[in-house]
C-alpha positions as CSV (number, residue, x, y, z in Angstrom):
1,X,81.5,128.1,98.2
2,X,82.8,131.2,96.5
3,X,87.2,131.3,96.7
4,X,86.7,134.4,98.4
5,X,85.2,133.1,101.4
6,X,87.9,132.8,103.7
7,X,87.5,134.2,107.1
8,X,89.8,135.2,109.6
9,X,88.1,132.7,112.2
10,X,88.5,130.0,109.5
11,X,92.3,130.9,109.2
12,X,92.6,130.8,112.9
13,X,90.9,127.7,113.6
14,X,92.7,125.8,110.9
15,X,96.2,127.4,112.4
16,X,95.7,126.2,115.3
17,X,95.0,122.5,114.6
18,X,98.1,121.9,112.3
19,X,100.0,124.0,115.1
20,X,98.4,121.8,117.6
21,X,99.3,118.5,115.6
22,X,102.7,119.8,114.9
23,X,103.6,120.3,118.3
24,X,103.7,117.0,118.9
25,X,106.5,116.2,117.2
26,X,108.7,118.0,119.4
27,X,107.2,118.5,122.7
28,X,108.0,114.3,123.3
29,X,112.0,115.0,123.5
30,X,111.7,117.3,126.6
31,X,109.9,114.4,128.7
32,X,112.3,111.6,127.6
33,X,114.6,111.8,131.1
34,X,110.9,111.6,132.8
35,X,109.8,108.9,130.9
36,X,112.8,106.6,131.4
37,X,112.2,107.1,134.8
38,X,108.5,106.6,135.2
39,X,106.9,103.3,136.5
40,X,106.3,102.5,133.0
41,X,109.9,101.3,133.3
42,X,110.5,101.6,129.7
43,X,113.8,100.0,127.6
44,X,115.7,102.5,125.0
45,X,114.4,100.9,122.4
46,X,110.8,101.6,123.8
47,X,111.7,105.1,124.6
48,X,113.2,105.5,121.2
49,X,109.7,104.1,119.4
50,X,107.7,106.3,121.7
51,X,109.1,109.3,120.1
52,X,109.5,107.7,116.7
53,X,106.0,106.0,116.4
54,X,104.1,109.6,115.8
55,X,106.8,110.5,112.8
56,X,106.9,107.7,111.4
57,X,102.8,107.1,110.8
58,X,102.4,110.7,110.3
59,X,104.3,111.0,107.7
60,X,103.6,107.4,106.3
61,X,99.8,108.3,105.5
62,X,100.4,112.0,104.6
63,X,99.8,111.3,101.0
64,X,96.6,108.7,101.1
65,X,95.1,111.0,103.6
66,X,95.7,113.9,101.7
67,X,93.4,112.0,99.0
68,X,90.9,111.0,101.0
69,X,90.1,114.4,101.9
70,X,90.2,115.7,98.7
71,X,87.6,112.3,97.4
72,X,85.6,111.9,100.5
73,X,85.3,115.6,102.1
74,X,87.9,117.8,103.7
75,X,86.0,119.1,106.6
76,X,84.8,115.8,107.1
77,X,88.7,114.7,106.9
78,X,90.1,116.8,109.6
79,X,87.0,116.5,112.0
80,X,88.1,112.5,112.0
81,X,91.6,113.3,111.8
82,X,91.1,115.8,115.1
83,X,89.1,112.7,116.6
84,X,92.2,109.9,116.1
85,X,94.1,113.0,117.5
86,X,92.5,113.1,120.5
87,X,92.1,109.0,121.1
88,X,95.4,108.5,121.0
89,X,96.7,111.2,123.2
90,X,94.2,109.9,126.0
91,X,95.0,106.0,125.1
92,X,98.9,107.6,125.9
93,X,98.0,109.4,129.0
94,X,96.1,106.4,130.7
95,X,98.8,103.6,129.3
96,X,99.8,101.0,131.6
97,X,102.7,99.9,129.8
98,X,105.3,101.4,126.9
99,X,103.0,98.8,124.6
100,X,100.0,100.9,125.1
101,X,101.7,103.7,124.9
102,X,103.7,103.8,121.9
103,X,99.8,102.5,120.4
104,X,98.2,105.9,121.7
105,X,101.8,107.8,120.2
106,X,100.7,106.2,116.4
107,X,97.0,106.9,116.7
108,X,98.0,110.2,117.2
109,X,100.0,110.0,114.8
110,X,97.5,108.3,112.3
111,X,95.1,111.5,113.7
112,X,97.9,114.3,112.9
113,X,98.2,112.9,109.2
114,X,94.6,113.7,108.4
115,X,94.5,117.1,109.9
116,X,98.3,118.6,108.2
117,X,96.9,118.3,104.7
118,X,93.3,118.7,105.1
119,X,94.1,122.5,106.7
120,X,96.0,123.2,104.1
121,X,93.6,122.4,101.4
122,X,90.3,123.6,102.7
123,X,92.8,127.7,102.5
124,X,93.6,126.6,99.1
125,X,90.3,126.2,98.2
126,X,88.4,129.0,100.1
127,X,91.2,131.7,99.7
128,X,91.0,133.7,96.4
129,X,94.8,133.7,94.1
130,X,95.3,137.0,95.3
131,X,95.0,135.7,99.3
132,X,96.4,132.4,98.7
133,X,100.2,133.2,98.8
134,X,99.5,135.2,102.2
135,X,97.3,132.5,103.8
136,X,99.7,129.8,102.9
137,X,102.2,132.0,104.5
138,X,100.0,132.0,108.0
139,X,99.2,128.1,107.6
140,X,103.4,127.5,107.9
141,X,104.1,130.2,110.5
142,X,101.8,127.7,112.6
143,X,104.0,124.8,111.8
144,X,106.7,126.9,113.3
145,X,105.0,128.2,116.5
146,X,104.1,124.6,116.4
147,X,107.4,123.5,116.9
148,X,108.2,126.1,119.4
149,X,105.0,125.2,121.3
150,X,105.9,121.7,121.0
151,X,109.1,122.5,122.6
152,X,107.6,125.1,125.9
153,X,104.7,122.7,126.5
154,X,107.1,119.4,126.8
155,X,109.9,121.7,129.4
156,X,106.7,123.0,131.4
157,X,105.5,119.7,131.5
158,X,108.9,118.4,132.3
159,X,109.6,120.2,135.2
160,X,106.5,121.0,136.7
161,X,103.8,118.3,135.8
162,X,103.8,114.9,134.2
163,X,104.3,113.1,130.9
164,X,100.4,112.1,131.2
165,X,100.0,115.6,131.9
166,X,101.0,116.6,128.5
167,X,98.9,114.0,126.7
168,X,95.6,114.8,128.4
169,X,95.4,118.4,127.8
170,X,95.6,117.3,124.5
171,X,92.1,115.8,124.5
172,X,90.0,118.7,125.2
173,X,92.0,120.6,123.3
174,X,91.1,118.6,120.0
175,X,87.6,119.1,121.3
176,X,87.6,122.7,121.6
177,X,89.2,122.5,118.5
178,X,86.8,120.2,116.5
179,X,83.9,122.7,117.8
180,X,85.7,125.8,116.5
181,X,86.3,123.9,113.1
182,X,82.6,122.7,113.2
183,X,81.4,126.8,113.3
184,X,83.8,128.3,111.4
185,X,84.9,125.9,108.7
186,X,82.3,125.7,105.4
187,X,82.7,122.3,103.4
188,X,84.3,122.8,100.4
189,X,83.6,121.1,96.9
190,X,85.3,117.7,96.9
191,X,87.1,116.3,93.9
192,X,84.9,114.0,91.6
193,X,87.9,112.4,90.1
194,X,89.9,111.7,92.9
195,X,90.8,108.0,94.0
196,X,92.0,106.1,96.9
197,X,93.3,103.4,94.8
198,X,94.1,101.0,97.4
199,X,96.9,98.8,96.0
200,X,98.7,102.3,95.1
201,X,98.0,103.6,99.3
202,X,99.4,100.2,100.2
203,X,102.7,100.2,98.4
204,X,103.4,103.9,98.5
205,X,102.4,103.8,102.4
206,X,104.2,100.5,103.2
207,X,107.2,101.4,101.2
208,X,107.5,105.7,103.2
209,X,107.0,103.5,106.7
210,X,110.2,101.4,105.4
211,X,112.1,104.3,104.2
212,X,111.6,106.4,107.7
213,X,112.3,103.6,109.8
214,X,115.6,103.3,108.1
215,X,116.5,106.8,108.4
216,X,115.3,106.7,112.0
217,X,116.4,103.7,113.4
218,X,119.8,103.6,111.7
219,X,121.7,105.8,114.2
220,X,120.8,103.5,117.2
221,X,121.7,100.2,114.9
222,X,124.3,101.6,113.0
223,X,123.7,101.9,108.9
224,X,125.3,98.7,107.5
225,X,122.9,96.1,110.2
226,X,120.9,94.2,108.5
227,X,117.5,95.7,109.6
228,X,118.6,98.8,108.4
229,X,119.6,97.9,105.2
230,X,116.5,95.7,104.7
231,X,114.5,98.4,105.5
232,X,115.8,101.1,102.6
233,X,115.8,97.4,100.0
234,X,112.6,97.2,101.2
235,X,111.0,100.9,101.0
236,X,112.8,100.8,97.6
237,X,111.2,98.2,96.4
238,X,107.5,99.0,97.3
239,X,107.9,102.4,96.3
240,X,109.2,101.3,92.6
241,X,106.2,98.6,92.7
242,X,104.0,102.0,93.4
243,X,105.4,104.0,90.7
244,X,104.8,101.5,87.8
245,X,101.8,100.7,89.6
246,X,100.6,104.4,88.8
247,X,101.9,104.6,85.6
248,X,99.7,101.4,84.4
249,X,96.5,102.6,86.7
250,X,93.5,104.4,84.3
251,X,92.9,106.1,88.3
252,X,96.0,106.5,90.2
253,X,96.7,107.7,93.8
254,X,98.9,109.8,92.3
255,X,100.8,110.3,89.0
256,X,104.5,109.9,89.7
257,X,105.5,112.1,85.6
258,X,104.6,115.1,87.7
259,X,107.6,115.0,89.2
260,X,108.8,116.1,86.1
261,X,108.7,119.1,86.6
262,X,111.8,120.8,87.4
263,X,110.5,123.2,90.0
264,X,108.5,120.4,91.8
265,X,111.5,118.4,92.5
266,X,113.3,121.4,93.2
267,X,110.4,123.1,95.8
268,X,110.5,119.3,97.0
269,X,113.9,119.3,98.2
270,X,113.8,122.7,99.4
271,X,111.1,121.8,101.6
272,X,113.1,118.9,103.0
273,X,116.6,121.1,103.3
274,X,114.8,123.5,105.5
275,X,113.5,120.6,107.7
276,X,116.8,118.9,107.8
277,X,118.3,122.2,109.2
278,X,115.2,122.9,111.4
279,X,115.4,119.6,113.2
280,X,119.3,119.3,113.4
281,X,118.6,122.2,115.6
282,X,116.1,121.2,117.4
283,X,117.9,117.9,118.0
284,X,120.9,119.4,120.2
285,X,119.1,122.5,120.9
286,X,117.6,120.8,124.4
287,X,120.7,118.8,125.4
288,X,122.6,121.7,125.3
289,X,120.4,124.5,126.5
290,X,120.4,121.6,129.4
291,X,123.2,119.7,129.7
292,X,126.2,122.7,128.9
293,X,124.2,125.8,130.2
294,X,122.1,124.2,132.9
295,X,118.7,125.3,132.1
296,X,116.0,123.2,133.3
297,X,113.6,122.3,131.5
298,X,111.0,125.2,131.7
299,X,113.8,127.7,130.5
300,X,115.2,125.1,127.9
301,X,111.2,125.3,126.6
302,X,111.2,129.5,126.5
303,X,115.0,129.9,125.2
304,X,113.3,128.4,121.9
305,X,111.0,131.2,121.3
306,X,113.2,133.5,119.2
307,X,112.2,131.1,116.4
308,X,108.6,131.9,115.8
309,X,109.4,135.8,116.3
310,X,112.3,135.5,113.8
311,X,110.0,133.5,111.2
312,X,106.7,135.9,112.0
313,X,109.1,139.2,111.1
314,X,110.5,137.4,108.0
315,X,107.2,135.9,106.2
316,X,106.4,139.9,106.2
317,X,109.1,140.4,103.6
318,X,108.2,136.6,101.9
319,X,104.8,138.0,101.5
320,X,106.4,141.5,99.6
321,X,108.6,139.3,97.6
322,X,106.3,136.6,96.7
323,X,107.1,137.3,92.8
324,X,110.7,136.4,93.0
325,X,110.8,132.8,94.8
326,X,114.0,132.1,93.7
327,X,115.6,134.6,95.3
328,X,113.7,134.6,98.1
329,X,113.9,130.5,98.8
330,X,117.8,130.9,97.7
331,X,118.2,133.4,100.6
332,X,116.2,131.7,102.9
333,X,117.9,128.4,103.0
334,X,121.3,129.9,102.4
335,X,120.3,131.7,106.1
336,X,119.4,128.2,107.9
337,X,122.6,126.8,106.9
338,X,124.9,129.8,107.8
339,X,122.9,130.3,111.2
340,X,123.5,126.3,111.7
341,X,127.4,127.1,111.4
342,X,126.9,130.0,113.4
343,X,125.1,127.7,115.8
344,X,128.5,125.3,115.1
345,X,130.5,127.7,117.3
346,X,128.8,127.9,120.7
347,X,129.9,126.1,123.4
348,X,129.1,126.2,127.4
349,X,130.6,129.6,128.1
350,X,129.0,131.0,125.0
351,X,126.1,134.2,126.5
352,X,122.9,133.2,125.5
353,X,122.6,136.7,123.5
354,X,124.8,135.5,120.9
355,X,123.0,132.0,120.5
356,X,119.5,133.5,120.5
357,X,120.7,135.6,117.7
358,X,122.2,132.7,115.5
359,X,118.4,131.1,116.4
360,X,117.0,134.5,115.1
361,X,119.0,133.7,111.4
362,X,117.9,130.3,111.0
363,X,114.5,131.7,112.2
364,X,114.6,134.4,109.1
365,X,115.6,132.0,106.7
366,X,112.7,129.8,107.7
367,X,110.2,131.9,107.5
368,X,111.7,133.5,104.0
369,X,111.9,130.4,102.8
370,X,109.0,127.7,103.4
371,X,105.9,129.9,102.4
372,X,107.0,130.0,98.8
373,X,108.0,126.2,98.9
374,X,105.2,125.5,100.4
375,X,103.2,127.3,97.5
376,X,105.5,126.0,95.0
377,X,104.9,122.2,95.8
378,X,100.9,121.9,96.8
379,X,100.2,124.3,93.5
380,X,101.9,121.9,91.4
381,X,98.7,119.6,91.3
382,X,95.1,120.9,90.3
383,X,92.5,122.9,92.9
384,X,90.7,119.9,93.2
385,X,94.0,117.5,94.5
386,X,95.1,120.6,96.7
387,X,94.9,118.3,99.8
388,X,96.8,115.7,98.1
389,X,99.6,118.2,97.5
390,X,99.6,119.6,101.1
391,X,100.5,115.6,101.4
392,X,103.5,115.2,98.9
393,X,105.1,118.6,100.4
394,X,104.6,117.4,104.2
395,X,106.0,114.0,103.5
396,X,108.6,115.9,102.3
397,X,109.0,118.2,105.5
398,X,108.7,115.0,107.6
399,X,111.0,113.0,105.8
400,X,113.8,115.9,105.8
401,X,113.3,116.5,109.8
402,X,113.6,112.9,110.0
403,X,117.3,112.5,108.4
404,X,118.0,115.7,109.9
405,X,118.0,114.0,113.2
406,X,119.3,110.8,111.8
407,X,122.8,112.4,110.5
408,X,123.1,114.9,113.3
409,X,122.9,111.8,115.9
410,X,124.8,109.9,113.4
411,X,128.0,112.3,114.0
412,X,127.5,113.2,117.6
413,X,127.2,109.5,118.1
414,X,131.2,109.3,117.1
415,X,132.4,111.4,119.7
416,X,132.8,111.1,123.1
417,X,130.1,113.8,124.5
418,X,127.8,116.6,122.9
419,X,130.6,119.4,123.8
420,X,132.8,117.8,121.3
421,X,130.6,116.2,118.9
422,X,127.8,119.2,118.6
423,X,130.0,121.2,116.6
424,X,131.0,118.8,114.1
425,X,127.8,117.5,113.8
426,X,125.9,121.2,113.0
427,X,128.9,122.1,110.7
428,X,127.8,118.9,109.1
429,X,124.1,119.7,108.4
430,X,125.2,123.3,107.7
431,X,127.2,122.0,104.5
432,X,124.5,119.6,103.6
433,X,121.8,122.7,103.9
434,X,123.8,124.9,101.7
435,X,124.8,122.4,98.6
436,X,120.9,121.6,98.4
437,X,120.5,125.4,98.4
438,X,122.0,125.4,95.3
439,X,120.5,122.7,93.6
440,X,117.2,123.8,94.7
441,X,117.9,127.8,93.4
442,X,119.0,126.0,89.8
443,X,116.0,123.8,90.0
444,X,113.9,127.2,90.3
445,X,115.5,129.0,87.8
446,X,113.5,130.4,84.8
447,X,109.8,131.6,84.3
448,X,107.3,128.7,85.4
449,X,104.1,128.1,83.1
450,X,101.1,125.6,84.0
451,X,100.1,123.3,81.8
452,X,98.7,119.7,82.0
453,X,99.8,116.2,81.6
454,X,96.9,113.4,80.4
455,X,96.8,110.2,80.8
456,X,93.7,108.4,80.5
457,X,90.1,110.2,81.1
458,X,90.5,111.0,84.6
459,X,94.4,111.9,84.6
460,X,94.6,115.2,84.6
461,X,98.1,117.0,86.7
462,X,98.8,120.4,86.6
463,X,102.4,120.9,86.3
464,X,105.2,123.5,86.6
465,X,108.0,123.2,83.8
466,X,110.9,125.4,82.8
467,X,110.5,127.8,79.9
């Protein structure tokens, strides 16, 4: 298949699914008040893994799934993944008990992680260089509207349907879905050197699980428990056994010397900074839409919507400047963490004008910012490992919504209700946001050249350094 052959249907089909899977993430916070009270009768800690359970396997398998697309067939990949997608949102909406719920969440889950990177790939490898910049520009304005979706569908649902509602439209949704992909989506060449290596997916997936669930679960258990620090002594562990695992393996999931490269780590952190920032937001955005201005949930769902606009009028001007990324990342995060201490300063008698336009600036800096990042970390490996890439640079994403979440609950937790804690708390993750800005604009700072690491016959890693 030529790289030329992208078609606009083939853009919008794959869109849609990572917007679909994406939505996910979010729309699950709105329905929490209705799932505590359903006849599910669920306990906080049950609540807490229903929403938890998707992040934490989607982001867990990111990486090996990433792989097996790339090894095994990428169409083929997100087909299967849009399949698991689908099984667990019906196993959710039928489930008897929080058990079987919570089950249907991580199949989902397990579904979502096959679809993120195998989208993302099969545009790398049908769009031509010149179209690639603009079509991974489309590919993360859908994680966006994702989010925002996410966030509409979960109020609507809220306040006019069910929970199980929400979770079966899902499933002929992934159908219609799988059938457009089917139609529009050619198969592309898969990679002959690529490798599951199955100890490697085991420690590097065991030791992400360990990592998230620490960063997750240490606001409700407090940081110093002993679950909590087991957890990070644990993730630390496997994830060390995986590195010198790679570096010994002639076929490695992955080689861990690309990160290396300056501008990896820095596109890497970049990506996670504008998650952190994304999700602190998102975090308090419902509770105080709701609980301070007294929207229900419906309106809490729309008053997000000044997001996607902001980020679809933004990736315009990412898309002219796509020659300077350091200025144009530098910007765009430096924009998320001034709208978050804009954000910082509302309280209940604040108009909704002035908060939609603080949403509006962390909107532009989102949508300055992630296309390049995006570009700069799944281009860091060769054509062939692009879906492997689209992994690293999600785990990232996932991992920095994830302890976005955990620090802003961390500080709201210490005070004595959201109208005095939510200001501390986004003032928090504002400072955060902007001292990664800067280590991410030094990380990015000269002229990048590609050039290749070996190791072994089939090691072969494209990779960014500094001039």
């Amino acid at each position: 298949m030529p790289s030329h052959a992208l078609k606009r249907s083939t853009l919008l089909a794959l869109c849609a699914c990572v917007l679909v899977a994406q939505s996910m993430v979010a729309a699950i916070n709105l329905l929490i008040p209705q799932l505590s009270s359903s006849s599910l009768h669920p306990s906080h800690s049950e609540i807490l893994w229903t929403v938890d359970a998707y992040v934490i396997v989607f982001a867990g398998l990111l990486v090996p799934a990433g792989a097996l697309g790339d090894r095994h067939g990428r169409k083929g990949a997100l087909l299967a993944g849009l399949g698991l997608f689908a099984t667990g949102a019906a196993t959710s909406a039928l489930a008897t008990g929080p058990a079987v719920l919570i089950a249907g969440r991580g199949l989902s889950g397990a579904g979502a992680a096959l679809i993120t990177p195998a989208t993302l790939s099969i545009l790398m490898q049908l769009s031509g260089p010149e179209h690639r910049a603009r079509s991974m520009a489309a590919w993360t304005l859908s994680i966006g509207l994702g989010g925002a979706a996410g966030n509409l569908g979960g109020g609507l649902a809220g306040q006019f349907l069910s929970w199980r509602a929400l979770f079966a439209v899902m499933v002929p949704l992934a159908a219609v879905l799988a059938a457009a992909v089917a139609v529009t989506t050619p198969r592309t060449e898969r990679s002959a050197s690529g490798n599951l290596d199955p100890l490697g997916t085991v420690l590097l997936t065991a030791g992400l699980v360990a990592v998230l669930f620490g960063i997750i679960e240490g606001p409700a258990h407090g940081w110093t428990a002993a679950r909590i620090l087991g957890a990070f002594a644990a993730g630390t562990l496997l994830i060390a056994a995986f590195t010198l695992h790679a570096f010994r393996s002639a076929a490695p999931l992955f080689d861990p010397r690309v990160f290396a490269s300056s501008r990896l780590r820095a596109a890497s952190l970049g990506t996670a900074t504008g998650f952190f920032g994304l999700f602190s937001l998102f975090f308090v955005n419902s509770q105080y839409l709701q609980e301070l201005k007294g929207f229900g949930a419906a309106v809490t769902g729309v008053a997000i919507l000044p997001l996607p606009f902001g980020m679809a009028l933004s990736q315009r001007l990412a898309g002219r400047w796509a020659d300077r990324p350091r200025a144009v990342i530098g910007t765009g995060l430096a924009l998320i963490g001034l709208g978050l201490l804009g954000v910082s300063t509302v309280d209940a008698s604040t108009p909704y004008a002035v908060y939609a336009c603080w949403l509006l600036v962390i909107s532009a800096g989102t949508g300055l910012s992630m296309p390049a990042l995006t570009f700069g970390v799944v281009t860091s490996l060769p054509p062939h490992q692009a879906g492997l890439g689209s992994g690293l640079g999600t785990t990232a994403r996932e991992t920095g919504a994830a302890l976005g979440v955990a620090v802003t609950g961390t500080v709201l937790s210490s005070h004595a209700d959201l109208a005095g804690g939510m200001g501390p708390a986004l003032r928090t993750t504002a400072l955060v946001v902007l001292a990664a800005t800067a280590l991410v604009v030094v990380g990015y700072g000269g002229r990048a050249r590609s050039h290749s690491v070996a190791s072994g016959p089939d090691r072969v890693l494209s990779r960014s350094a500094r001039s």
